[in-house]
N, C-alpha and C positions, 0 to 999 in steps of 0.2 A: 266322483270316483275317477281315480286318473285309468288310462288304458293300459299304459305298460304296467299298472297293478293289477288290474286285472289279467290281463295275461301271464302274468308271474305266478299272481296268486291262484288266479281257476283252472291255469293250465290248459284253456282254450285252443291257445297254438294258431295255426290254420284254419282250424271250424269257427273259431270269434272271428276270423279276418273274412272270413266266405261269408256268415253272417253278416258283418258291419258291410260289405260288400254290396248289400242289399237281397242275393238269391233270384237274381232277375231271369226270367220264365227264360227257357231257349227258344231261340225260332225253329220255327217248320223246318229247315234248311239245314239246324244244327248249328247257325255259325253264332256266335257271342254277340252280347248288345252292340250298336255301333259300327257294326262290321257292316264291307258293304256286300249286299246279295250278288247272289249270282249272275241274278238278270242285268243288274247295276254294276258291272266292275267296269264297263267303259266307260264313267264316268268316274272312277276310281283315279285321285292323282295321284300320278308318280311318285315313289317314296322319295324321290329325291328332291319332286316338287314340295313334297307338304313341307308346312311349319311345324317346327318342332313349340308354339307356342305363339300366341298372341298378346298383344297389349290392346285393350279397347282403352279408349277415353271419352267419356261420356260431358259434353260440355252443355250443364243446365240452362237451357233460357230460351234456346235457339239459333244458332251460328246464320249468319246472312250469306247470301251466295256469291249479292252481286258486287261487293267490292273484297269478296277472300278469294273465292277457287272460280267465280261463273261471271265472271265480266265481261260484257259485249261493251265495244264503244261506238259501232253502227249505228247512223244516224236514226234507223226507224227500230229500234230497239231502244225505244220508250223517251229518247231525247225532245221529243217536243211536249212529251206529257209530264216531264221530268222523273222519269223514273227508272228504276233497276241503278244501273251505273250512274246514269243521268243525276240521280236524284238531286246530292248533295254536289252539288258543282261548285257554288257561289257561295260570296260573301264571308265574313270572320270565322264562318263555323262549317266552311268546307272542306272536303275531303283534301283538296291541295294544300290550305294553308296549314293545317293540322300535321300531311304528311312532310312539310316541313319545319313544321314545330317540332316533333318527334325525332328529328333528325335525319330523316330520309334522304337520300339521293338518287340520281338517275331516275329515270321514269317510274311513273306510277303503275304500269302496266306491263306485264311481261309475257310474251307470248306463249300458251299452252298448246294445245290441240284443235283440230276443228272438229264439231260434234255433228249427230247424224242429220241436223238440217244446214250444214255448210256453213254455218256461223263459226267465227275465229274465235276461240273463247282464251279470254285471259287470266292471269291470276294478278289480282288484285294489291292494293299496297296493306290492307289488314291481313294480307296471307305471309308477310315478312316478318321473320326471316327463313319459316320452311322454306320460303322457293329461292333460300339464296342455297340453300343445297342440292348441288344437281344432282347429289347421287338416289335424294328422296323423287326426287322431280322427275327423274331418267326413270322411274318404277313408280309413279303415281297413279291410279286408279280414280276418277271420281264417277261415285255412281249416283245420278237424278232420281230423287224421290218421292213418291205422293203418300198422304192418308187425308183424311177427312176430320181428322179430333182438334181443334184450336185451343182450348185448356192444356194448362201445362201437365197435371198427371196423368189422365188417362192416356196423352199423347208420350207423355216420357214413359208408360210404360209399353206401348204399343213399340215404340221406337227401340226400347234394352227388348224385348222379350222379343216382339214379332207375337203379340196373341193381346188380345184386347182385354181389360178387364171382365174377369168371371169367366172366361175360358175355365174350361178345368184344367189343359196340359198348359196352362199359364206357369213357366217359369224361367230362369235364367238360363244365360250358355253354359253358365260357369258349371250348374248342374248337370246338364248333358256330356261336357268334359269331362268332368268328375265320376261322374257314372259308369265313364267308356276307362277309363284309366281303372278305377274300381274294380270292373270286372276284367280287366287285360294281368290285375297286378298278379305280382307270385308271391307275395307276403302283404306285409303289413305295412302301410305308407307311412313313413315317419315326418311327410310332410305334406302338405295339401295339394293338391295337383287346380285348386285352384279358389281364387279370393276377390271380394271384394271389398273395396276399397271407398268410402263413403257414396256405394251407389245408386241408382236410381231406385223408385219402386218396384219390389215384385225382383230384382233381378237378384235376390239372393233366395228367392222360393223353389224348392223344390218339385213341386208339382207333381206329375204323376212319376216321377220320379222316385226311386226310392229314397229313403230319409237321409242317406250318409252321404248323397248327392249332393247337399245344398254348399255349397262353398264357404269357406272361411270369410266371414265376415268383420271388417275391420272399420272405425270408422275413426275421424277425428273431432274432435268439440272443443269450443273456444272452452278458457279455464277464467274466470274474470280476478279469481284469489292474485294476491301477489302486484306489484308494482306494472306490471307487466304483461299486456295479451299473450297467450301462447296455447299453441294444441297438443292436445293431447291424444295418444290412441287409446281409445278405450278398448281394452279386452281382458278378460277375468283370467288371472294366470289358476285358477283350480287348482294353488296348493291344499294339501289333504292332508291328512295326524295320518301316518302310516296304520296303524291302529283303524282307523276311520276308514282308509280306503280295503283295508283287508274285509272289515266287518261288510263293506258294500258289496265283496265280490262275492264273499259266499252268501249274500243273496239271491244278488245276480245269477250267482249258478245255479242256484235254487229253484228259481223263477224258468231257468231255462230248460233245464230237466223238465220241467210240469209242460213245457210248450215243444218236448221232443215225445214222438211218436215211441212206443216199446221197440228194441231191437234197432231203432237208427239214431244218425249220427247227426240228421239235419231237422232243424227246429221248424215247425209251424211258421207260417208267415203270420206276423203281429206286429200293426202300425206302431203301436206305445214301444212293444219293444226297441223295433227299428229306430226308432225316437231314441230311445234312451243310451243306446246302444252310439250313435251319432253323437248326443249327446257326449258322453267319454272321449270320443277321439275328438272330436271339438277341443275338450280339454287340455288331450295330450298333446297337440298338435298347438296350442297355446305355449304349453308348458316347452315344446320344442324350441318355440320362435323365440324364447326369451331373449336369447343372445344375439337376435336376429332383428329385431324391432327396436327402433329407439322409443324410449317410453316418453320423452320432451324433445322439446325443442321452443324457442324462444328467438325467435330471426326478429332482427330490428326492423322499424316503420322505416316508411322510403317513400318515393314519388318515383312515379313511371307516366315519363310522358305528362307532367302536371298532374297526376291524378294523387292521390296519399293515399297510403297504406296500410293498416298496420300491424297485418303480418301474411306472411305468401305462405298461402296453402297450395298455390299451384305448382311450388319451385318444391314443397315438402313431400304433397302424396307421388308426384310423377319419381323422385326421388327412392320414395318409398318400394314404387310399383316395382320400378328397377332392379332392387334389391332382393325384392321377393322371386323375381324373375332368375337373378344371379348367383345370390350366394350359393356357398359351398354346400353343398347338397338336394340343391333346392330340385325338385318335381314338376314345380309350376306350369302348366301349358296354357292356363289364361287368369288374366289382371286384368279386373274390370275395376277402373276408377273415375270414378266421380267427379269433374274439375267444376268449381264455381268459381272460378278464379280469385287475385287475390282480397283480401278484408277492404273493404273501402273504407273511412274514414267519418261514417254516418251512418245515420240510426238505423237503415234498412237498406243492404247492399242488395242489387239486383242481378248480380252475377253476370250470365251472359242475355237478361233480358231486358231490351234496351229501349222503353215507352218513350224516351226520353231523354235528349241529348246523344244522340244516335253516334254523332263522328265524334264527341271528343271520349267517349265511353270506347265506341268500338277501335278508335286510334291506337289507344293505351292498353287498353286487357287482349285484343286479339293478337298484335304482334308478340305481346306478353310473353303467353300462352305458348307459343311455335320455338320462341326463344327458350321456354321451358324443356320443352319437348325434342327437342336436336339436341339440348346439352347432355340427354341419356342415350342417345343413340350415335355408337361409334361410328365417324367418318372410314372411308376405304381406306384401309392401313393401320386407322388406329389401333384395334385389340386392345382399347383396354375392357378386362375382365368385369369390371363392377360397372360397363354400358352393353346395351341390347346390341344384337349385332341383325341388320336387315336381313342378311341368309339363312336366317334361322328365327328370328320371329318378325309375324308380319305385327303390325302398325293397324287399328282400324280407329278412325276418329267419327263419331255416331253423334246425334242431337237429337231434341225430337222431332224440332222443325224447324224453317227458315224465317227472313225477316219479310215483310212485307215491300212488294215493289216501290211504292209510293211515299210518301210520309205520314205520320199519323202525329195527331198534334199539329203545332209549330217546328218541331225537332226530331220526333224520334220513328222506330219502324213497329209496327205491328207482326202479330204473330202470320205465318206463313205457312203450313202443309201442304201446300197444293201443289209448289212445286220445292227441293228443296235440295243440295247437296251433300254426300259423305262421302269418307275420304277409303282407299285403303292403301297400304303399299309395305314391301318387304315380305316375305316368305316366298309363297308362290307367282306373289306379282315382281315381275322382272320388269325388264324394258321390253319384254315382246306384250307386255301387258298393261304399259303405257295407254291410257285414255278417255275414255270419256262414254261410261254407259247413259244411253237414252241421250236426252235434249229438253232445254226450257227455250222455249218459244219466245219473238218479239213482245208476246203481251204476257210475260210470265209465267205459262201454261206447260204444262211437262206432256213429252212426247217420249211415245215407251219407257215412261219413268217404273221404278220397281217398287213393290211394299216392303215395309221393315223386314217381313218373314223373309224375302228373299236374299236380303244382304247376313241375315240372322242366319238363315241357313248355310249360307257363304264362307260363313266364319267355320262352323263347323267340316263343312268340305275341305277348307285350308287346312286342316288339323287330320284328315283323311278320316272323320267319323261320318258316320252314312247320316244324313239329317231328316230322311221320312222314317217314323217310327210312331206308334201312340204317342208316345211321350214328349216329340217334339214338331215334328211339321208332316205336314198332308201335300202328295202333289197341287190339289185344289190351291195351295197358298202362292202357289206357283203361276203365274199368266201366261196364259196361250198353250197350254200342256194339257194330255188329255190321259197322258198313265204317270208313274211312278220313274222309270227311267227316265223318260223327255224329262220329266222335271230334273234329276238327277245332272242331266248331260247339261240342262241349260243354264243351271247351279256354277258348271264345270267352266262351259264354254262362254258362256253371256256375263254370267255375275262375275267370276275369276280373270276369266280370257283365258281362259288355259282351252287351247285343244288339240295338242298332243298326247 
């Protein structure tokens, strides 16, 4: 059943929209989900600080640190043991000869910041061409990471969510968004306030979240029909026989009478309903984007850097994301998408997980990727309308973990959480917010590194929604905090750099 039938036909109005809304409990205090308490408002950022929306990019495999965002070239920063920077020095299949194969010029290394143990950290040549943009560079954020998961899923989901598998408040931002927007709205969304975009596990789960919370989920799949690779978006446009969708609603109302108390206006809480009820806007919110989604696309095979191709999903969803972001009506305040970069040319592409041939793999897909990634994002001046613009939404680049300092094999790097980089920048991170949370140490060990919960909750403060609630984070997720505010503030002040 579509939802604009339903409200046509059951006459619902506002009480179907407060319902699909989910009816989330008020707090003690009176104020709305998401809001922040009272106790909490100095950790409240400025409305003029927050983002009016985020782009996350979720890059499968694990991004490596020390030749993108965390290169030291100090001699006792792993050069005799050949590792971090060091590794790949020498020979046909080094990082120099490669970044001139690739077409590089000027130095391999370009000076960032120095971090909390006075190491000069630089940004690497698989981090180009984001750092040939000073205007991302002048407001980049990188925050040091640690967990303990070396498997790829339980760690890609610890890394999207910030809650380890079988949590019960195990779910996406995009939900917590969605939720806060849900119950801030004054009608009825004619667009999703928020989607994903082929992503991780678990990041489009709802969790203790109500049901209408979960985000629009989008995904693409290779099609093998046809002369031709090409993706497609899969999502069910829910056309209905008018006929069809009438007969649904007056059950629907049916159903909902039986689940309203005598004399009120407001329905029982019932998980299936709320279900179902999600369900329809799911629908209609489908049925919305038609004009908005391209249903193909079929981009030619190519070489990058030596590598074959044969077809860029990384140049399509970031594209995608964009759009969702932009168009004319759009609600959006968070895209979370999924990048596995693009098709490689063989029978098991390994995305961004690189056992194996470490430089000529990370040469070609990392610079790739960056090049992707700036071609949606308007430079200063630019305005054009169908690119993000940094003042208004931030940028956060997430993984689950990093590469191994060493080599594994003859060639490639191993998996890495112990210490590990993410990226953030644009919204609330300006240039006073330029730097470098925590530190990786000469033997690759992280010093006041953060958990996923804390950069997870990050995101949510950039958007000005409060992130301790049942539903989404505990101070405890927070280090070194021993109430609810300090986490709040250190949220503000530590993870953001905001402290004004």
């Amino acid at each position: 059943m579509r939802r604009r039938d339903f409200l046509k036909i059951a006459g619902t109005g506002a009480a179907g929209a407060a319902f699909l809304a989910g009816r989330t409990r008020a707090r003690a205090d009176g104020g709305a989900w998401g809001d922040y308490p009272d106790a909490a408002r100095a950790a409240l950022l400025p409305a003029a600080k927050q983002a009016k929306s985020v782009l996350e990019v979720f890059l499968h495999g694990g991004m490596c640190p020390w030749d993108t965002f965390y290169a030291v070239d100090r001699d006792d920063y792993g050069r005799a043991a050949g590792q971090m920077w060091w590794t790949f020095q020498d020979g046909v299949d080094s990082i120099s000869s490669w970044w001139a194969t690739c077409g590089g010029t000027g130095a391999m290394l370009q000076d960032f910041r120095t971090d909390e143990l006075g190491a000069l950290v630089k940004l690497g040549p698989f981090a180009d061409p984001l750092r040939g943009r000073k205007d991302i560079v002048s407001r980049l954020r990188l925050h040091v990471m640690e967990h303990d998961l070396f498997p790829h899923v339980p760690a890609v989901t610890l890394a999207a969510t910030g809650s380890r598998q079988g949590a019960p408040r195990l779910a996406g931002i995009g939900s917590a968004v969605q939720h806060h927007a849900l119950t801030h709205a004054t009608g009825v969304a004619t667009y999703p306030y928020a989607y994903v975009v082929n992503g991780a596990p678990h990041a489009s789960v709802a969790g203790l979240h109500p049901a209408a919370s979960a985000p629009l989920t989008l995904r693409t799949e290779d099609d093998a029909l046809g002369d031709k690779p090409r993706a497609l978006i899969v999502a069910n446009s829910g056309a209905v026989a008018p006929e069809v969708a009438a007969l649904a609603a007056l059950y629907d109302d049916a159903h909902g009478r039986r689940l309203t108390w005598p004399g009120s206006t407001q329905r029982v809480r019932s998980a299936t309903a709320a279900i179902y009820e999600s369900s329809n806007q799911q629908l209609a919110w489908l049925q919305k984007l038609a004009g908005v989604l391209p249903t193909s696309f079929s981009p030619p095979a190519g070489q990058v850097c030596g590598m074959a191709y044969e077809h860029d999903r990384t140049r399509f969803v970031l594209q995608l994301a964009a759009r969702l972001l932009r168009h004319p009506g759009s609600v959006a305040r968070h895209v979370l998408v999924g990048d596995t970069s693009f098709a490689e040319n063989v029978p098991m592409p390994d995305n961004y997980d690189f056992h194996s041939d470490y430089v000529r793999k990370a040469s070609a897909k990392l610079p790739y990727l960056w090049q992707r990634l700036v071609e949606i994002i308007n430079e200063p001046g630019e305005n054009d309308p169908a690119k993000i613009d940094l003042d208004e939404t931030m940028v956060v680049v997430n993984t689950e973990f990093g590469r191994s300092p060493g080599i594994q094999g003859t060639n490639g790097r191993n998996h890495w959480p112990t210490a590990y980089v993410t990226l953030m920048f644009g919204g609330p991170i300006g240039p006073d917010q330029q730097g470098i949370v925590g530190a990786i140490d000469a033997n690759a060990r992280p010093v006041h590194a953060l958990k996923p919960a804390e950069t997870r909750a990050a995101t949510l403060a950039a958007l000005g929604i409060y992130p301790f609630s049942a539903e989404t984070f505990s101070f405890a997720d927070v280090a070194g905090v021993t109430e609810e505010t300090e986490a709040a503030l250190k949220i503000k002040e530590v993870v953001l750099g905001v402290t004004s």
